[in-house]
C-alpha positions as CSV (number, residue, x, y, z in Angstrom):
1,X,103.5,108.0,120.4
2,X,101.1,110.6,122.2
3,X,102.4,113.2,120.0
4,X,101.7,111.0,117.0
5,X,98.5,110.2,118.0
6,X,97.6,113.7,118.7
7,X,98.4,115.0,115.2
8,X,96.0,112.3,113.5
9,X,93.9,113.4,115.8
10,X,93.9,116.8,114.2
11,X,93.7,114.8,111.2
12,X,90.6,113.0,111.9
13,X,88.8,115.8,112.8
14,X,89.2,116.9,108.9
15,X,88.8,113.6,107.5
16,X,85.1,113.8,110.0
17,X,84.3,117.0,108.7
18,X,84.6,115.9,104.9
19,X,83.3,112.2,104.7
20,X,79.9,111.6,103.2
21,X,77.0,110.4,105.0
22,X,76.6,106.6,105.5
23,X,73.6,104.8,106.3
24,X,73.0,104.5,110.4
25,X,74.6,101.7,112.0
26,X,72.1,99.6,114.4
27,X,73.7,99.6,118.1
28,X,73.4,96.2,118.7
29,X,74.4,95.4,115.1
30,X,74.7,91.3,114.0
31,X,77.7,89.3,114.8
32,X,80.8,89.6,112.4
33,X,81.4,88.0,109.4
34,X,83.8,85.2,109.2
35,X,86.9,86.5,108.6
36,X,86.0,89.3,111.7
37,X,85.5,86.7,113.6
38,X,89.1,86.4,114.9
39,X,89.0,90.4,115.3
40,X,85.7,90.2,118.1
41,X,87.2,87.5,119.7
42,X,90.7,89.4,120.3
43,X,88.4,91.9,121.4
44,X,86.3,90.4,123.7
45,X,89.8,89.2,125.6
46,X,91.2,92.5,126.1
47,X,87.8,93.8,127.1
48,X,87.4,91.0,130.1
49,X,91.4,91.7,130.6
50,X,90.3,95.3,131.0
51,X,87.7,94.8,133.2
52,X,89.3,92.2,135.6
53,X,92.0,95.2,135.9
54,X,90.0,98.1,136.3
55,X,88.0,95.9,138.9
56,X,91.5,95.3,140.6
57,X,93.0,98.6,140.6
58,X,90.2,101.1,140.1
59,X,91.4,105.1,138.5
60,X,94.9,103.7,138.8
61,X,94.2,101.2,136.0
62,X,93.5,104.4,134.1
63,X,97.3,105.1,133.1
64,X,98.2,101.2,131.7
65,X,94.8,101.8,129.8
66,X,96.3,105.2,128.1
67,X,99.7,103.6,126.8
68,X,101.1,100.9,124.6
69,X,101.8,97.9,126.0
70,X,99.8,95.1,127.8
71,X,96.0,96.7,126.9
72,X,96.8,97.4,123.3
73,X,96.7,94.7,120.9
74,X,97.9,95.4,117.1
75,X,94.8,98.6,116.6
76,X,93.3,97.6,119.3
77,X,93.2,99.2,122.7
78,X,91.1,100.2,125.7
79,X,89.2,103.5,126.6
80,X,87.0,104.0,129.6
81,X,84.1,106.7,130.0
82,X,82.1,107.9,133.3
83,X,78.5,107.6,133.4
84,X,78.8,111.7,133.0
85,X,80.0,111.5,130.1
86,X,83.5,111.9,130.8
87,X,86.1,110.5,128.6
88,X,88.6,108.9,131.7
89,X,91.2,106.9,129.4
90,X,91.9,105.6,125.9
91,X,94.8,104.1,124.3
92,X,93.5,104.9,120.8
93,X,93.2,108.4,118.9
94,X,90.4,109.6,121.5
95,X,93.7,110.2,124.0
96,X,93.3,113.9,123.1
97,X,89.7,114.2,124.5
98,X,90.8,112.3,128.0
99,X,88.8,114.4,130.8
100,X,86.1,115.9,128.1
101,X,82.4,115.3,128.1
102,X,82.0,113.4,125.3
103,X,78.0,112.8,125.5
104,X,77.0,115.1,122.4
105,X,80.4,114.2,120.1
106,X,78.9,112.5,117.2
107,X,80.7,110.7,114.5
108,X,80.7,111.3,110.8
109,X,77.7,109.4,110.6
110,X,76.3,111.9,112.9
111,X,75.4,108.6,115.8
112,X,76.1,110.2,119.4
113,X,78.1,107.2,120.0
114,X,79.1,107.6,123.9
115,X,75.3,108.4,124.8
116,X,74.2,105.7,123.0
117,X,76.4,103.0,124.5
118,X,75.7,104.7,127.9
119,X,72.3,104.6,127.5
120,X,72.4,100.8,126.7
121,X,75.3,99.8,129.6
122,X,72.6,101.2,132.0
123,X,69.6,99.3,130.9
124,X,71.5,96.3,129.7
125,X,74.8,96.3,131.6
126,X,77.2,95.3,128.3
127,X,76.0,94.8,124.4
128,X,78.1,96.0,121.4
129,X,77.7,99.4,119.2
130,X,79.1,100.0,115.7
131,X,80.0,103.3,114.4
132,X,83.3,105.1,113.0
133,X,86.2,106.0,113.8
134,X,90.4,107.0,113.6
135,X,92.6,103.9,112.9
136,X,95.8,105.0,113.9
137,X,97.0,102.3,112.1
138,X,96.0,102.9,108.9
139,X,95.9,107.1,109.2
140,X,92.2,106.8,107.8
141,X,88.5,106.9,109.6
142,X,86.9,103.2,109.6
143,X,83.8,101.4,110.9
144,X,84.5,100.5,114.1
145,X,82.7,97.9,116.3
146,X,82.9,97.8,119.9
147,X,82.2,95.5,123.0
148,X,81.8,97.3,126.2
149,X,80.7,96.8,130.0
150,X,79.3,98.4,133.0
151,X,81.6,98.2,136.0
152,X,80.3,100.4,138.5
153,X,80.0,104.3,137.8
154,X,82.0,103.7,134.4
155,X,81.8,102.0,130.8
156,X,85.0,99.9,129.8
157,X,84.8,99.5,126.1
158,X,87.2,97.7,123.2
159,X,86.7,97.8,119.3
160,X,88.0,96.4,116.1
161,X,87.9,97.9,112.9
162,X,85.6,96.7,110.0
163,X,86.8,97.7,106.8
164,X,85.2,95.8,104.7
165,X,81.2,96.4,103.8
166,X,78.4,94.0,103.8
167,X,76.6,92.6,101.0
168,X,73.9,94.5,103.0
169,X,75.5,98.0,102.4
170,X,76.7,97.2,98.9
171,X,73.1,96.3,98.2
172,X,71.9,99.5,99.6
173,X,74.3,101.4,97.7
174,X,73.6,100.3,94.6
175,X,69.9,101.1,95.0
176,X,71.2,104.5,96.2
177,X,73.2,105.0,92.9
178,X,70.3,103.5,90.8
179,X,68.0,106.2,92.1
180,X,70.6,109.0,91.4
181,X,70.9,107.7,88.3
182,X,67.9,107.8,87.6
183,X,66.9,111.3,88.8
184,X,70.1,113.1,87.9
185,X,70.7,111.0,84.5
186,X,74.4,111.4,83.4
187,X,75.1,114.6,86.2
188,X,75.2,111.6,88.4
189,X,78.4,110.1,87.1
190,X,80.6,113.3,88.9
191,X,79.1,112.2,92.5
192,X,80.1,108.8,92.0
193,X,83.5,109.7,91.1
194,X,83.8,112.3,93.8
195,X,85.1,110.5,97.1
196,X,82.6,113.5,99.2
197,X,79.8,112.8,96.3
198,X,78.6,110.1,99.1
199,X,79.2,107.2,96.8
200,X,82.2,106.1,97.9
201,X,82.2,104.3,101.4
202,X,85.7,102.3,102.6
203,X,86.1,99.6,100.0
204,X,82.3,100.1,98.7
205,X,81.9,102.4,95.4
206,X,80.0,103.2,92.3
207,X,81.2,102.0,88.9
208,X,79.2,102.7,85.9
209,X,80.0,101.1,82.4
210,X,77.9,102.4,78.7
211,X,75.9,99.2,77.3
212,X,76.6,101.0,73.8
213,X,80.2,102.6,74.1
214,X,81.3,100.1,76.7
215,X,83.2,103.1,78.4
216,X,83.5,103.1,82.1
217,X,81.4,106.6,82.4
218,X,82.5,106.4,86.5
219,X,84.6,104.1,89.2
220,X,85.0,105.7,92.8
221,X,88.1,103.8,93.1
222,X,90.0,103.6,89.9
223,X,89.9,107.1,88.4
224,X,91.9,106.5,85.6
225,X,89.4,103.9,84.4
226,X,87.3,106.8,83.5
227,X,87.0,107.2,79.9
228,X,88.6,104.1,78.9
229,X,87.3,100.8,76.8
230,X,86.7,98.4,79.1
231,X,85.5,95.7,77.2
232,X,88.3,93.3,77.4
233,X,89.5,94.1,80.9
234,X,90.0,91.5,83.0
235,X,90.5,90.4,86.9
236,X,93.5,89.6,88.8
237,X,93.5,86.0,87.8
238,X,93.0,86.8,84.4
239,X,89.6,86.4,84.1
240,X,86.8,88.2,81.6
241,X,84.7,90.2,84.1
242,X,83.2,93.3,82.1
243,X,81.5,91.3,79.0
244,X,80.4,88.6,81.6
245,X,78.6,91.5,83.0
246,X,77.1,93.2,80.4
247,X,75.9,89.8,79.6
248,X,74.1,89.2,83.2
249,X,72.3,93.0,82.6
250,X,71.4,92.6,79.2
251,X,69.7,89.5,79.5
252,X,68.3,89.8,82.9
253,X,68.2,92.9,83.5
254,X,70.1,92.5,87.2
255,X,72.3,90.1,88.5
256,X,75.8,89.5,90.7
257,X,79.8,88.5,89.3
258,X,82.4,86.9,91.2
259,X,85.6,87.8,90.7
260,X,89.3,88.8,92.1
261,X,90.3,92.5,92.5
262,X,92.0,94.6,94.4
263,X,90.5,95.9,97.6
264,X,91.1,99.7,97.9
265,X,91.6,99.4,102.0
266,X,93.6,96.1,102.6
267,X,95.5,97.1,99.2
268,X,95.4,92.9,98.9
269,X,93.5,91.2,96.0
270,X,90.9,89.5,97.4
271,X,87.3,88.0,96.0
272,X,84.7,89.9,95.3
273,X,81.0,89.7,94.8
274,X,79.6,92.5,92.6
275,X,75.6,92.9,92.3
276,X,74.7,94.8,88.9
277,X,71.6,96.2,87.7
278,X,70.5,98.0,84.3
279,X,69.5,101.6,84.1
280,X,68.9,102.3,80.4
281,X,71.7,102.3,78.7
282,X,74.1,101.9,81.5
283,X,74.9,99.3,83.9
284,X,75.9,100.3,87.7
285,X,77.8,98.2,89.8
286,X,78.7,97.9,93.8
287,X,80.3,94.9,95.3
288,X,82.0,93.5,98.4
289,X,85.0,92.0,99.1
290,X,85.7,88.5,100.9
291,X,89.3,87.7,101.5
């Protein structure tokens, strides 16, 4: 398993380098959504687990921290850092930097993650932080939340994955491709298709249909949409989703669709919201799912 680990470790580090810019995670970000839910409360238990053992059995709870078994739970697990900085134990794909200074890593957001929640387990004592990370799980760097506390010269800390965005983000996205749009006209459509163009974000990206040609000029998820008529296409129930669209656009101007598709992440079809707007003769799209 450590060697496992260790080698998507060397993978993260090139998936880090490559991924696009996201927009900057607040550190004590809101509570999950629903269907988290069940994901911070599984890690809030290993977290107090953690604590209570650490508490018990001081640097000797370091090893059962570092290895599969009773503090690892599905993708989640424990890791433990020194109020230097110092990385002291990890379950997860941060094993590799046990006994580094992790105080100036930053992750492909660019947050200093480990100074950050430092800085707030001192002043606070415990809170929660949001950034990204390796999911061994999955192979593939996620948004990660994570509950962490204070016990004496060190910072215990679990997390769960979040793959899913926010209407918030999927919001903020689509005003991000609407101004691209805008400024780059059709140069535009290659960044949303690129998955480095910073357009495509986990389970959130770009798709842009023609009003006149009703082509799909771009779709960060579905490449081979590209080009095609997509006029009659339709959801995973069967549904009509593309001339309901253009409808909502052409008539208001902006809008959002409900519908069933698959999620790029999960791989599962699940719902999903889309929010639409109209940029001249195109209409840009970004949605969220909700399983």
């Amino acid at each position: 398993m450590i060697q496992t680990a260790r080698i998507l470790l060397c993978l993260a580090t090139f998936v880090f380098a490559t991924l696009p810019p996201a927009f900057a995670a607040a550190a004590d970000s809101p509570e999950p959504r629903a269907e988290q839910a069940d994901d911070a409360v599984r890690a809030k238990a290993l977290l107090e687990r953690a604590v209570i053992h650490l508490k018990e059995q001081g640097e000797r709870a370091y090893a059962a921290f570092s290895r599969a078994g009773e503090f690892t739970d599905g993708d989640l697990y424990v890791y433990v850092v020194g109020n230097d900085g110092v990385l002291l134990a990890s379950g997860g794909a941060s094993f590799n930097f046990i006994g580094r200074n992790m105080l100036e890593y930053r992750d492909p957001d660019g947050k200093k993650l480990f100074q950050e929640m430092l800085d707030r387990a001192k002043s606070k004592g415990s809170g929660r932080i949001e950034y990204r990370w390796l999911n061994l799980q999955r192979g593939i760097v996620e948004r990660k939340v994570a509950y962490y506390q204070a016990v004496d010269n060190r910072i215990v800390a679990v997390g769960y994955y979040v793959p899913r965005a926010t209407p918030e983000q999927a919001k903020a996205l689509l005003w991000r491709a609407v101004d691209e749009l805008k400024r780059s006209g059709t140069q535009a459509f290659q960044r949303f298709n690129d998955l480095n163009g910073g357009f495509v974000q986990d389970d959130s990206y770009v798709f842009v249909v023609g009003l006149k040609d009703l082509r799909m000029h771009a779709h960060g998820a579905m490449p081979r949409l590209v080009g095609r008529n997509v006029s009659e296409l339709l959801d995973a129930n069967g549904k009509p989703i593309m001339r309901p669209m253009i409808d909502i656009v052409t008539s208001k101007g902006e809008g959002s669709f409900d519908y069933q598709w698959r999620n790029p992440v999960t791989g599962k079809i699940e719902g999903k919201r889309t929010f639409l707007q109209r940029v001249g003769d195109y209409m840009i799209g970004v949605g969220y799912y909700q399983p």
